[in-house]
C-alpha positions as a LaTeX table, in Angstrom:
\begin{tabular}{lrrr}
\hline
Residue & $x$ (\AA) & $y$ (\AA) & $z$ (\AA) \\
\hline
Unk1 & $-9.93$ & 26.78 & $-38.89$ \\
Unk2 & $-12.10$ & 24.14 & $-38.49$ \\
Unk3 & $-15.67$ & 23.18 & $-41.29$ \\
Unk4 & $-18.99$ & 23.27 & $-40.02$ \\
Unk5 & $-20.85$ & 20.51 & $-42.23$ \\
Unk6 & $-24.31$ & 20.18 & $-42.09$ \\
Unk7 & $-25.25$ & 16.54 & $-43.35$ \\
Unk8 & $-29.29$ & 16.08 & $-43.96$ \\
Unk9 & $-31.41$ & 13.36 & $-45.18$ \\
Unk10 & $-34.43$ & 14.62 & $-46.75$ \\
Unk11 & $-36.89$ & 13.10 & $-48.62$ \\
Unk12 & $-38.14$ & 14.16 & $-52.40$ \\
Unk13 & $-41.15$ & 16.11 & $-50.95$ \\
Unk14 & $-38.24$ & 17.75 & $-48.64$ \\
Unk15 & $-39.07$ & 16.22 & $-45.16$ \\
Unk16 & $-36.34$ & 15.88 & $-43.02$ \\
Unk17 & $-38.60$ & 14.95 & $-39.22$ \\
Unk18 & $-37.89$ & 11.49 & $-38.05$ \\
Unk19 & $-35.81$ & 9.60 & $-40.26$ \\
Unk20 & $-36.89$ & 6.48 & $-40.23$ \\
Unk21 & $-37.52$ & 5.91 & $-44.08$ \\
Unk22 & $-33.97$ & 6.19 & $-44.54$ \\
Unk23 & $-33.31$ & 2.76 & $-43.20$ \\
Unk24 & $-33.98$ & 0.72 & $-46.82$ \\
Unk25 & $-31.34$ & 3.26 & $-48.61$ \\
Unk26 & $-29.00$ & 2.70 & $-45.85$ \\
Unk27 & $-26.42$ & 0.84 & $-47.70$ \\
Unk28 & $-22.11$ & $-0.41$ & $-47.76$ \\
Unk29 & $-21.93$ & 2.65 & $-50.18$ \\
Unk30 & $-24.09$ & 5.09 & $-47.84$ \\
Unk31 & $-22.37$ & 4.04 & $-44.52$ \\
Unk32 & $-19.10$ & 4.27 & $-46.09$ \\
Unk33 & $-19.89$ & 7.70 & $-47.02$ \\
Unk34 & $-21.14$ & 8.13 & $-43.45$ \\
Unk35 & $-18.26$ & 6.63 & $-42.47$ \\
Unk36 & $-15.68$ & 9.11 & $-44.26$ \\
Unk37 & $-17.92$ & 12.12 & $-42.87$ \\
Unk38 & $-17.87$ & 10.89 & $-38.73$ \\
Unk39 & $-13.81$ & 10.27 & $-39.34$ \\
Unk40 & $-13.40$ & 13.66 & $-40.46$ \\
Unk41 & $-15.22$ & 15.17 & $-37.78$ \\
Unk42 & $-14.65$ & 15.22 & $-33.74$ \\
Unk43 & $-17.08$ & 17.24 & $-33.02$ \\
Unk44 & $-21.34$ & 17.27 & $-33.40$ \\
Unk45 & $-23.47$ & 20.24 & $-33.15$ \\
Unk46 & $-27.35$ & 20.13 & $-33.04$ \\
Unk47 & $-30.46$ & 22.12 & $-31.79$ \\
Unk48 & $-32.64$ & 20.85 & $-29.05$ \\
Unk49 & $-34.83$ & 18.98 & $-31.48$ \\
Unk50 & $-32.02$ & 16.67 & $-32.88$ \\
Unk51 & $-30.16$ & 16.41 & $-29.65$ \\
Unk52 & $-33.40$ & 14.86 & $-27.83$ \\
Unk53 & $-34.23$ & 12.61 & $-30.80$ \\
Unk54 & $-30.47$ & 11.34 & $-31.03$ \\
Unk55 & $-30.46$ & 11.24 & $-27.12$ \\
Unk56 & $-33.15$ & 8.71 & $-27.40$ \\
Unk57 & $-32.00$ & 6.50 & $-29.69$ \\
Unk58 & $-27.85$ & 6.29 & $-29.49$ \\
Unk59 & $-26.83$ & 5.16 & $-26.29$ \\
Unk60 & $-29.58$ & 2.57 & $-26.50$ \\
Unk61 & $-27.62$ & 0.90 & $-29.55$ \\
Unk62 & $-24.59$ & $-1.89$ & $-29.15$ \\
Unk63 & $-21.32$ & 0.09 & $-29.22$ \\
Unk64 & $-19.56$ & $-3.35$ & $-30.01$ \\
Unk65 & $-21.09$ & $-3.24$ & $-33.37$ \\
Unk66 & $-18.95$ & $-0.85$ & $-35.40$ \\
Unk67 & $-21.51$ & $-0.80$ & $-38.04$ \\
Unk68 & $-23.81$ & 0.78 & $-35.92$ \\
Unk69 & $-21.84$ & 3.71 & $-35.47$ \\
Unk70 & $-22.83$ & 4.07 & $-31.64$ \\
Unk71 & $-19.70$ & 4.45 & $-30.35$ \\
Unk72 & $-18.99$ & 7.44 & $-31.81$ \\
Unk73 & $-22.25$ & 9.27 & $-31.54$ \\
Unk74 & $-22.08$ & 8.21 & $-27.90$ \\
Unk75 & $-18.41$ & 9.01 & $-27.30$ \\
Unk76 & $-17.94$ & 12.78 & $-29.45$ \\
Unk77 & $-17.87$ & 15.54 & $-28.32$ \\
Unk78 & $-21.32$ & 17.20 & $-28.70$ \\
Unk79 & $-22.44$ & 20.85 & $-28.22$ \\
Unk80 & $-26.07$ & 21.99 & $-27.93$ \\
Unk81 & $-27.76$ & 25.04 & $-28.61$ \\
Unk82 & $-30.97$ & 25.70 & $-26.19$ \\
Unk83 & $-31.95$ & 27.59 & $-24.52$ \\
Unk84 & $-33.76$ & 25.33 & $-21.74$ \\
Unk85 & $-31.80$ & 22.33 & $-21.87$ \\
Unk86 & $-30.16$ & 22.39 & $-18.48$ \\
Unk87 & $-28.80$ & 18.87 & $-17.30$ \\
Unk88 & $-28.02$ & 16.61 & $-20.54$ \\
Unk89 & $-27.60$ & 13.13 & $-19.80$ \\
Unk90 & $-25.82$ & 11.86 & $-23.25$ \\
Unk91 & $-22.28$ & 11.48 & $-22.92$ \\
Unk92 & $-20.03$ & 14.33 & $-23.80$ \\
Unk93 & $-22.18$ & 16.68 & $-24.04$ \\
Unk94 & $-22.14$ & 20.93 & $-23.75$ \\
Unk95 & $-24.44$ & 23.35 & $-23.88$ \\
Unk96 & $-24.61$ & 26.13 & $-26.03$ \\
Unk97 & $-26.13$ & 29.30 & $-24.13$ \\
Unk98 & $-26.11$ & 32.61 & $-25.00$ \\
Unk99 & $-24.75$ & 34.12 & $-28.59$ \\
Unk100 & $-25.41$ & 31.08 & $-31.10$ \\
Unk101 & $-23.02$ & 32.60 & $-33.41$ \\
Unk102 & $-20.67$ & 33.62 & $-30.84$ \\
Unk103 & $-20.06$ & 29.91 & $-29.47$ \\
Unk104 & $-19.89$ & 28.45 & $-32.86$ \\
Unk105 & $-17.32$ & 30.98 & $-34.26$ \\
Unk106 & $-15.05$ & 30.44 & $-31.06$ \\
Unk107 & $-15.56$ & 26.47 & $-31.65$ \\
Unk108 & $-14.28$ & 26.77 & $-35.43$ \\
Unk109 & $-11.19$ & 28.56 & $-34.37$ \\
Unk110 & $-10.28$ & 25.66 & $-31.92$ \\
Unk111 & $-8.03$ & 23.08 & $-33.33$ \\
Unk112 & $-9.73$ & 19.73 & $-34.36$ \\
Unk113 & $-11.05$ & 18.20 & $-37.29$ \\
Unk114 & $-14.83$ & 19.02 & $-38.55$ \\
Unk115 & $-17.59$ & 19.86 & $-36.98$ \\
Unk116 & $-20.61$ & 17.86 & $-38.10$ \\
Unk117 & $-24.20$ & 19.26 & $-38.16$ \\
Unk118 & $-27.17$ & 16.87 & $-39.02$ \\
Unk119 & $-30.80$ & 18.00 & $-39.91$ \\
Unk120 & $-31.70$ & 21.62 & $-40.96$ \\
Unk121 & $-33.49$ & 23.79 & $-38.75$ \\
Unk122 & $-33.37$ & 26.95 & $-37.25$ \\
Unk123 & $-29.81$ & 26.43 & $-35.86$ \\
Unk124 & $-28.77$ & 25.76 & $-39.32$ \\
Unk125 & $-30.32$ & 28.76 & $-41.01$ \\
Unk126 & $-28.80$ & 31.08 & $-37.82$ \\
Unk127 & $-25.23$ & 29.43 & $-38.92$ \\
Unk128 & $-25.78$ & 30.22 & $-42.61$ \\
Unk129 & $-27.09$ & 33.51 & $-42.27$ \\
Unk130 & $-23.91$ & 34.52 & $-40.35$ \\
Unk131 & $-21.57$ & 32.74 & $-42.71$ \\
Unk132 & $-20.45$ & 29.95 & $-40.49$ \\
Unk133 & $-21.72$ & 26.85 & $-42.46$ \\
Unk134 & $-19.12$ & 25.90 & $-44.68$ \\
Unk135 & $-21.02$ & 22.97 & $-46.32$ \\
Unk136 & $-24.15$ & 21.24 & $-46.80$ \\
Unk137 & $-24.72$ & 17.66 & $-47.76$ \\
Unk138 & $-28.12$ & 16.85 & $-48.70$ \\
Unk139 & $-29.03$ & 13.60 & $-48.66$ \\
Unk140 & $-31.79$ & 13.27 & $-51.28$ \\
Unk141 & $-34.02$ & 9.92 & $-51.19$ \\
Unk142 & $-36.06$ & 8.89 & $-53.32$ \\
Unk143 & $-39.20$ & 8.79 & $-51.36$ \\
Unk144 & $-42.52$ & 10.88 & $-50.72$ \\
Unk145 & $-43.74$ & 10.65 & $-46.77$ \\
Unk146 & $-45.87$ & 13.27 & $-46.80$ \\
Unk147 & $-45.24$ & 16.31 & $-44.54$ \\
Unk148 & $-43.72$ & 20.26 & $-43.91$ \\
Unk149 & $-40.46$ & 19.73 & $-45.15$ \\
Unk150 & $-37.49$ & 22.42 & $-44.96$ \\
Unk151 & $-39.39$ & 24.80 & $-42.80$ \\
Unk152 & $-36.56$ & 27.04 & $-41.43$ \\
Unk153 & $-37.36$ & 30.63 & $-42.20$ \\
Unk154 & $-34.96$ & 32.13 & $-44.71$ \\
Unk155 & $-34.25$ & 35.88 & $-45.46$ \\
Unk156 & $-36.49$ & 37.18 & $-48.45$ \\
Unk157 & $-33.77$ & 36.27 & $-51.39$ \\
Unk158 & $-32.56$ & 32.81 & $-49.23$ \\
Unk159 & $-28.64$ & 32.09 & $-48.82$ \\
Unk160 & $-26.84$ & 31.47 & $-52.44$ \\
Unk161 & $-25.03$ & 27.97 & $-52.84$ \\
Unk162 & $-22.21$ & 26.62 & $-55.25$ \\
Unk163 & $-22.59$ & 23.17 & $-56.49$ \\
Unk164 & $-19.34$ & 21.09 & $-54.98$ \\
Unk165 & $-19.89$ & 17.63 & $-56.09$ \\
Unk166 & $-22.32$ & 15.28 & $-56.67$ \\
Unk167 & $-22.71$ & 11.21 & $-55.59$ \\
Unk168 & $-25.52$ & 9.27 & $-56.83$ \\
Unk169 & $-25.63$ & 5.72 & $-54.75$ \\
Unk170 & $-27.15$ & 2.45 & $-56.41$ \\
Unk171 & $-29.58$ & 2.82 & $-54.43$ \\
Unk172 & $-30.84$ & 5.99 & $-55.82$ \\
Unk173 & $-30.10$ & 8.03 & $-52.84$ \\
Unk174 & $-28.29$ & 10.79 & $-54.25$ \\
Unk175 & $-25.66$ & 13.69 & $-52.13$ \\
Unk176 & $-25.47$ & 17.01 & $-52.83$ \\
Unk177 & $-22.76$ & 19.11 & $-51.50$ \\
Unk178 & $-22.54$ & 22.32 & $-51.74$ \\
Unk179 & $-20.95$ & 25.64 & $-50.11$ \\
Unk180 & $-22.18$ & 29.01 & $-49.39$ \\
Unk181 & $-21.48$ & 30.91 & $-52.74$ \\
Unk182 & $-19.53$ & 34.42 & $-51.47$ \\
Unk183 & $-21.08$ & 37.70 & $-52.32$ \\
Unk184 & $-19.09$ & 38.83 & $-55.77$ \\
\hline
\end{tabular}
């Protein structure tokens, strides 16, 4: 069965909207990691939100550049959930109607590698709440921009994690990883 790994960048006041401040951290050592995630993965799965801000910004970068990473945003395979998105114009891309957790179960049980997740919304919290997120990777940086941070609802006691490992960068970004910890 395939992972579902959701990969955010969040700041140290926990905003995750519009990464831009992540450019100066955005390092050999943090695109390698990047790197190692996008060639375990053949898949991306987002919410509306992230789909129209990666939309926006991908296929207008230079695919012939590998360090851009363009070609493979623009080439995956992508799957949306929305409920109103009806014609998407970025490459390779599906549209998740109906069950969320339905269509996300039946996409883990495909063959393929991982399925990569980025940002943490109320997709996200949907996937954890039904047990389908096998890992998060926050991406902590160490910056304050001001703003709501993590704002996904969460049930009264929130989802339990286990620590998994740990990778502080030079540049003082530093990844957590973690998976949901099973009830004992």
């Amino acid at each position: 069965m395939r992972k579902l790994i959701n990969s955010t960048y969040v700041t140290l006041d926990g905003v995750i909207e519009n990464p831009a401040w992540t450019a100066p951290y955005f390092d050999d050592e943090a695109a390698a990691f990047a790197g190692a995630q996008t060639d375990a993965a053949d898949a991306i799965l987002m919410g509306r939100v992230t789909y129209d801000g990666m939309s926006a910004a991908w296929p207008a970068m230079d695919e012939s550049d590998p360090s851009t990473g363009a070609a493979y945003f623009n080439h995956v395979k992508k799957y949306v959930a929305s409920t109103t998105l009806t014609d998407p114009t970025w490459n390779n891309t599906e549209v998740l109607r109906g069950d969320l957790v339905a269509a996300v179960t039946a996409l883990k049980a495909r063959d393929g590698k991982d399925i990569l997740q980025y940002g943490y919304g109320s997709v996200t919290a949907q996937l954890v709440a039904a047990g389908l997120v096998d890992e998060v990777r926050f991406w902590i940086h160490p910056v304050l921009v001001g703003g709501p941070g993590l704002t996904a609802p969460l049930p009264p006691a929130g989802p339990s994690f286990e620590l998994l490992d740990t990778k502080v960068m030079k540049s003082g970004v530093i990844i957590a990883s973690y998976r949901p910890r099973t009830a004992a």
